[in-house]
PyMOL Python script that loads the backbone (N, CA, C, O; Angstrom):
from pymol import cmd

cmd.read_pdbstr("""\
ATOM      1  N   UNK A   1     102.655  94.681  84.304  1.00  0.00           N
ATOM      2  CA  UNK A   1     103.593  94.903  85.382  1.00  0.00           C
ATOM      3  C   UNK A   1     103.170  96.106  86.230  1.00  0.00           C
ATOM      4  O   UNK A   1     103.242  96.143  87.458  1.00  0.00           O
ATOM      5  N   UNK A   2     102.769  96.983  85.520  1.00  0.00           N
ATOM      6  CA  UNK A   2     102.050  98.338  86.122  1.00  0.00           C
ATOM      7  C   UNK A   2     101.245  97.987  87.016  1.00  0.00           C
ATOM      8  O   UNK A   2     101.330  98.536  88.115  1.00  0.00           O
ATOM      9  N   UNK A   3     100.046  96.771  86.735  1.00  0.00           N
ATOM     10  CA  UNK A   3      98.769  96.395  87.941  1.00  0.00           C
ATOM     11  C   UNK A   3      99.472  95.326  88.853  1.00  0.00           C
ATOM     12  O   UNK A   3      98.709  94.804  89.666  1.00  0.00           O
ATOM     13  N   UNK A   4     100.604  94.956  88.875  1.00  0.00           N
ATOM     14  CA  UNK A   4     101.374  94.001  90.356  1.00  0.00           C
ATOM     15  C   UNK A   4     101.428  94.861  90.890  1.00  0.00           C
ATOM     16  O   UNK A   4     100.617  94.895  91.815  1.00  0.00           O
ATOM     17  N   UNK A   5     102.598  96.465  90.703  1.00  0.00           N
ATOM     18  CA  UNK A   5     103.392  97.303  91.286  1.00  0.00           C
ATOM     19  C   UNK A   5     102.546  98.032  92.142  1.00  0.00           C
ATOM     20  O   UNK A   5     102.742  98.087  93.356  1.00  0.00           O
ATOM     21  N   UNK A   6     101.358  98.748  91.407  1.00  0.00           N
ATOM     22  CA  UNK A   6     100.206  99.149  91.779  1.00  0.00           C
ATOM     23  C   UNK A   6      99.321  98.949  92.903  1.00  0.00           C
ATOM     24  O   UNK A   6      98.795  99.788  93.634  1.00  0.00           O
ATOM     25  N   UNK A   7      99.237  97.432  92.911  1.00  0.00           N
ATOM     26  CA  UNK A   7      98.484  96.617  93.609  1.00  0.00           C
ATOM     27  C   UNK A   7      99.617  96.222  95.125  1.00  0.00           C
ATOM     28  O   UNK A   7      99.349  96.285  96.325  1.00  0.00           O
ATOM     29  N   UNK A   8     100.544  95.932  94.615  1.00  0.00           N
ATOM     30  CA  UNK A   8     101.684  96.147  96.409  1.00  0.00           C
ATOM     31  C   UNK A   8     101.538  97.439  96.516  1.00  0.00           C
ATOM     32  O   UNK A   8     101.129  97.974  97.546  1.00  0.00           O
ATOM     33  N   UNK A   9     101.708  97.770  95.956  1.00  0.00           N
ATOM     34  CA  UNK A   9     101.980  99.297  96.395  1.00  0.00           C
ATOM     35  C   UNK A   9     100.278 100.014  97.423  1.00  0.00           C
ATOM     36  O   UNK A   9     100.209 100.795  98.371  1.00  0.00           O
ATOM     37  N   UNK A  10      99.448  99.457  96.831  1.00  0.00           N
ATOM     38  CA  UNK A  10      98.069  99.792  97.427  1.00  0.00           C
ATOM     39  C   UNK A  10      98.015  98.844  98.849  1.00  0.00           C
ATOM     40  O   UNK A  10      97.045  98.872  99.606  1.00  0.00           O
ATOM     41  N   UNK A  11      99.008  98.154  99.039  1.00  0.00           N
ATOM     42  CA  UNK A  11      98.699  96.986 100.176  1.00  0.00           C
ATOM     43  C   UNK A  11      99.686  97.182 101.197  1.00  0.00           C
ATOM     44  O   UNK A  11      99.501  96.947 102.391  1.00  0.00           O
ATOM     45  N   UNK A  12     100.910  97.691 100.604  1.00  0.00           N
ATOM     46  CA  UNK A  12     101.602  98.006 101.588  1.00  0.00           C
ATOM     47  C   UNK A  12     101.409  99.383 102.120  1.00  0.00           C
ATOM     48  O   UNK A  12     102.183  99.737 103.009  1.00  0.00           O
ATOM     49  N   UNK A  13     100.302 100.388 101.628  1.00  0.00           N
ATOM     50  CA  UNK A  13      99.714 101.530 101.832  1.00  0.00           C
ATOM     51  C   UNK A  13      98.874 101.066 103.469  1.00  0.00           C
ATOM     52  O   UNK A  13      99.282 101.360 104.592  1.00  0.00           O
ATOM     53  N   UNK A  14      97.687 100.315 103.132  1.00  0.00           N
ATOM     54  CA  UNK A  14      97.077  99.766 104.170  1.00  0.00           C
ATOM     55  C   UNK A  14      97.960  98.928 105.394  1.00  0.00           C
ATOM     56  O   UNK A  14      97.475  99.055 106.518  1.00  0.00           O
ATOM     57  N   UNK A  15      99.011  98.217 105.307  1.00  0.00           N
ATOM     58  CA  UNK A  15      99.447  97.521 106.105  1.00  0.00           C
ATOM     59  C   UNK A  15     100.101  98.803 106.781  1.00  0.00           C
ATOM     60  O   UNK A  15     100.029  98.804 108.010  1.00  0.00           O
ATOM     61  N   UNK A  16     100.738  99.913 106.181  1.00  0.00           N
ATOM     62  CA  UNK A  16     101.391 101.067 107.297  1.00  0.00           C
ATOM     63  C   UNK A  16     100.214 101.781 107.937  1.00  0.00           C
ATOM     64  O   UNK A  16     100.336 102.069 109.128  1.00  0.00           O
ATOM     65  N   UNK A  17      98.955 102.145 107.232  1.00  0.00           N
ATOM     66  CA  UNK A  17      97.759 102.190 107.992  1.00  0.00           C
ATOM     67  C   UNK A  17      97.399 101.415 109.415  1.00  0.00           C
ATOM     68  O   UNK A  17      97.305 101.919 110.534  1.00  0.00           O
ATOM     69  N   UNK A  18      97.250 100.208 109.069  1.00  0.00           N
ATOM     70  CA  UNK A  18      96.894  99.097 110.716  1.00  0.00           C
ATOM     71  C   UNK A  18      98.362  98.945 111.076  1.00  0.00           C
ATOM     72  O   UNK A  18      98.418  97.769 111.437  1.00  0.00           O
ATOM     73  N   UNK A  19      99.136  99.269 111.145  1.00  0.00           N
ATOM     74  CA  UNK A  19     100.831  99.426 111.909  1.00  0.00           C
ATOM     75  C   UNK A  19     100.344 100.581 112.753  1.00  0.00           C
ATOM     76  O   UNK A  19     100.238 100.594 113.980  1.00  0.00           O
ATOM     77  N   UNK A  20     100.016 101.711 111.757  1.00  0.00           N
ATOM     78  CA  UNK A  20      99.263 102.954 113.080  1.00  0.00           C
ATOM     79  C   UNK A  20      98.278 102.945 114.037  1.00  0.00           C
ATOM     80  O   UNK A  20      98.214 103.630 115.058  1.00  0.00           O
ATOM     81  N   UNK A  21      97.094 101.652 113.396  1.00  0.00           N
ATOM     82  CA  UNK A  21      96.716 101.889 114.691  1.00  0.00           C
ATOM     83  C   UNK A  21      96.550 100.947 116.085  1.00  0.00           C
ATOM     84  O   UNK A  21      95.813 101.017 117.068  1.00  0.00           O
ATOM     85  N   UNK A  22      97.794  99.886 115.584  1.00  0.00           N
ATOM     86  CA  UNK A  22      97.941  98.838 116.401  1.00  0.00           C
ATOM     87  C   UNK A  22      99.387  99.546 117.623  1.00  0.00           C
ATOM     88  O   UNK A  22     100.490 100.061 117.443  1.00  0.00           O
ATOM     89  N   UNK A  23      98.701  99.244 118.602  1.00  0.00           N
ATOM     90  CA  UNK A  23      99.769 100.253 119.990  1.00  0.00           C
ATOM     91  C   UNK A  23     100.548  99.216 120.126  1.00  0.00           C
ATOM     92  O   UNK A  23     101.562  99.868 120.375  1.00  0.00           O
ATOM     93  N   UNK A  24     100.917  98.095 120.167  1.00  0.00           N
ATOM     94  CA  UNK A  24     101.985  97.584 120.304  1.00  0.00           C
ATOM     95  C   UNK A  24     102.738  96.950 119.197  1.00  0.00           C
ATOM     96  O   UNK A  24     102.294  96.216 118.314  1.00  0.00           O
ATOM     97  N   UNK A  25     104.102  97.406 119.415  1.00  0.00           N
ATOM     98  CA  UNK A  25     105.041  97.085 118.216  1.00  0.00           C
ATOM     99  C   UNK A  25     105.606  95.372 117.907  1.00  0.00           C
ATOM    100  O   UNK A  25     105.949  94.838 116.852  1.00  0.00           O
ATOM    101  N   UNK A  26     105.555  95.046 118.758  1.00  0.00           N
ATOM    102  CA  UNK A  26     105.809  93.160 119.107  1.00  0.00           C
ATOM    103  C   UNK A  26     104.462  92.734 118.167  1.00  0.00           C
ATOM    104  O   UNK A  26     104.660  91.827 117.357  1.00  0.00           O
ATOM    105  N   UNK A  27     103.282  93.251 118.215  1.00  0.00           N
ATOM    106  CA  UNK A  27     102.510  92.543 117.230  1.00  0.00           C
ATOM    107  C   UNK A  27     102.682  93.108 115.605  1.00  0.00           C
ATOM    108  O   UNK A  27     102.698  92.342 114.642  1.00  0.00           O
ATOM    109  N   UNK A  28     102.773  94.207 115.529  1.00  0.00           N
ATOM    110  CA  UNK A  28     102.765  94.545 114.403  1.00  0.00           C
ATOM    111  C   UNK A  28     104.112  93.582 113.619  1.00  0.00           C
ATOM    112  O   UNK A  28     104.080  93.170 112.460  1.00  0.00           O
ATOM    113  N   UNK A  29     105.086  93.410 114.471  1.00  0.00           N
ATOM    114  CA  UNK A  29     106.238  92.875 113.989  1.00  0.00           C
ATOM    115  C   UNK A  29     105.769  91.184 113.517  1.00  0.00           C
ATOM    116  O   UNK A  29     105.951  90.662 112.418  1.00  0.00           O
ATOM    117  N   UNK A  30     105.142  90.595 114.701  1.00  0.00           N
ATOM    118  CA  UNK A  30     104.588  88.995 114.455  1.00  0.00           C
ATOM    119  C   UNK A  30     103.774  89.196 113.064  1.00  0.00           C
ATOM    120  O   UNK A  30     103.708  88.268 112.257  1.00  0.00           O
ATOM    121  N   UNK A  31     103.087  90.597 112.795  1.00  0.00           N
ATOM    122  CA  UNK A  31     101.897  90.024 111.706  1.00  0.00           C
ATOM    123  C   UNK A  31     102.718  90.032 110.701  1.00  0.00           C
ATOM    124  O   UNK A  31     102.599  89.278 109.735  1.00  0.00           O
ATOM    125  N   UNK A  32     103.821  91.071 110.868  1.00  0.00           N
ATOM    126  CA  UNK A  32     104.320  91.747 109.434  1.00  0.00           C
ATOM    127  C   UNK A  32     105.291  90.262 108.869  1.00  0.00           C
ATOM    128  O   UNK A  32     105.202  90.062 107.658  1.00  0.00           O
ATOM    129  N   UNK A  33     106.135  89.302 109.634  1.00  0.00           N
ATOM    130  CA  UNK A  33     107.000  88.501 109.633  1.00  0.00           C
ATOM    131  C   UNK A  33     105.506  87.286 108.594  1.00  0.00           C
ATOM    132  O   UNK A  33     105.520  86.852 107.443  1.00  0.00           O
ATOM    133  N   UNK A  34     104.531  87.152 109.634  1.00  0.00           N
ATOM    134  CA  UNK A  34     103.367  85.887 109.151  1.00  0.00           C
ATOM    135  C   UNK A  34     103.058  86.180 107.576  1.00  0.00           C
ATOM    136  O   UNK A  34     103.101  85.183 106.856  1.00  0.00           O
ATOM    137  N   UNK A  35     102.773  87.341 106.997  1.00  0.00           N
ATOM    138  CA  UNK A  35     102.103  87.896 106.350  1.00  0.00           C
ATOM    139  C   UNK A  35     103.204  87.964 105.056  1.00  0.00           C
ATOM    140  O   UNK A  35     102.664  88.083 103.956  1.00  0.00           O
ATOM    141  N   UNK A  36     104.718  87.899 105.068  1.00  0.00           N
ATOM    142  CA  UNK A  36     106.265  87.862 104.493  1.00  0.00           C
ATOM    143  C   UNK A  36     106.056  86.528 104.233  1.00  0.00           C
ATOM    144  O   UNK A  36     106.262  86.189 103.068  1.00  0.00           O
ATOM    145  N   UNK A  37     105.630  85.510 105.166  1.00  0.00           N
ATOM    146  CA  UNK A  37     105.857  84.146 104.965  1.00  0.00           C
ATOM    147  C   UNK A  37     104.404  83.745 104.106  1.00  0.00           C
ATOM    148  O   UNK A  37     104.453  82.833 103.280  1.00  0.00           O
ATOM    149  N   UNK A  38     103.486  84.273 104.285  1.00  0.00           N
ATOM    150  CA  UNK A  38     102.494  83.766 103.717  1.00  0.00           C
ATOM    151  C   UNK A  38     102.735  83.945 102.165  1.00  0.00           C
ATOM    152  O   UNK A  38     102.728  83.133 101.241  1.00  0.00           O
ATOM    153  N   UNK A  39     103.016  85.712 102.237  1.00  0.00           N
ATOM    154  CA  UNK A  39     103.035  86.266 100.413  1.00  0.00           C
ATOM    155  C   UNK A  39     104.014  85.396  99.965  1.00  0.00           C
ATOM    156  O   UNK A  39     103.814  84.869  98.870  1.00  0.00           O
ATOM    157  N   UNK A  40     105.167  85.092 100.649  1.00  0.00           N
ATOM    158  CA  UNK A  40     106.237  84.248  99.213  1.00  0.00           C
ATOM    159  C   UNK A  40     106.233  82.999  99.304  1.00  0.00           C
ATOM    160  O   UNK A  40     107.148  82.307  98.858  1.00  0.00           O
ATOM    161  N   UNK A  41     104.829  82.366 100.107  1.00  0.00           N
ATOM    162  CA  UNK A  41     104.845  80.834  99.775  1.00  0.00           C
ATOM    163  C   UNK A  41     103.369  81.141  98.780  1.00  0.00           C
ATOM    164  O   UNK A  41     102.534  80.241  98.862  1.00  0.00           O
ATOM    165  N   UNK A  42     103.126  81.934  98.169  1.00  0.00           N
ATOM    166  CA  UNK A  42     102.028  82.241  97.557  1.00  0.00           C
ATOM    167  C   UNK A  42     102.949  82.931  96.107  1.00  0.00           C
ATOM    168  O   UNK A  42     102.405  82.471  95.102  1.00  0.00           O
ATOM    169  N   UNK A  43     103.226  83.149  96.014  1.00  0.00           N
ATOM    170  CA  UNK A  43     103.978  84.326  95.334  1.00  0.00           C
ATOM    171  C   UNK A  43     104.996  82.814  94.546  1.00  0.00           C
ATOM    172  O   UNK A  43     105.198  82.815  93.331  1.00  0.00           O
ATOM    173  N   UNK A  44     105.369  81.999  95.176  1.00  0.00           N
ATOM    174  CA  UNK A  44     106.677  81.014  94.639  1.00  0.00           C
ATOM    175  C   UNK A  44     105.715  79.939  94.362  1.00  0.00           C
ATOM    176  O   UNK A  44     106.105  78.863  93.910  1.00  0.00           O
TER     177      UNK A  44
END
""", "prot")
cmd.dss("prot")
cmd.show_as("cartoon", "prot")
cmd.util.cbc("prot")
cmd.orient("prot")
């Protein structure tokens, strides 16, 4: 359980990384929504 927690935790590190250096907020929002839908049809 330690290497799941770990491992989001290392990914949602990077995803607030490219949130910084993407200048518009309308995309960051489209990837972040695609990327929600991808993990829990992966995840289920």
């Amino acid at each position: 359980m330690k290497k799941v927690l770990g491992f989001a935790l290392f990914w949602t590190a990077v995803g607030m990384f490219i949130m910084m250096l993407l200048p518009n907020l309308v995309w960051g929002v489209i990837i972040l929504v695609l990327l929600l839908i991808i993990g829990y049809r992966l995840f289920c």
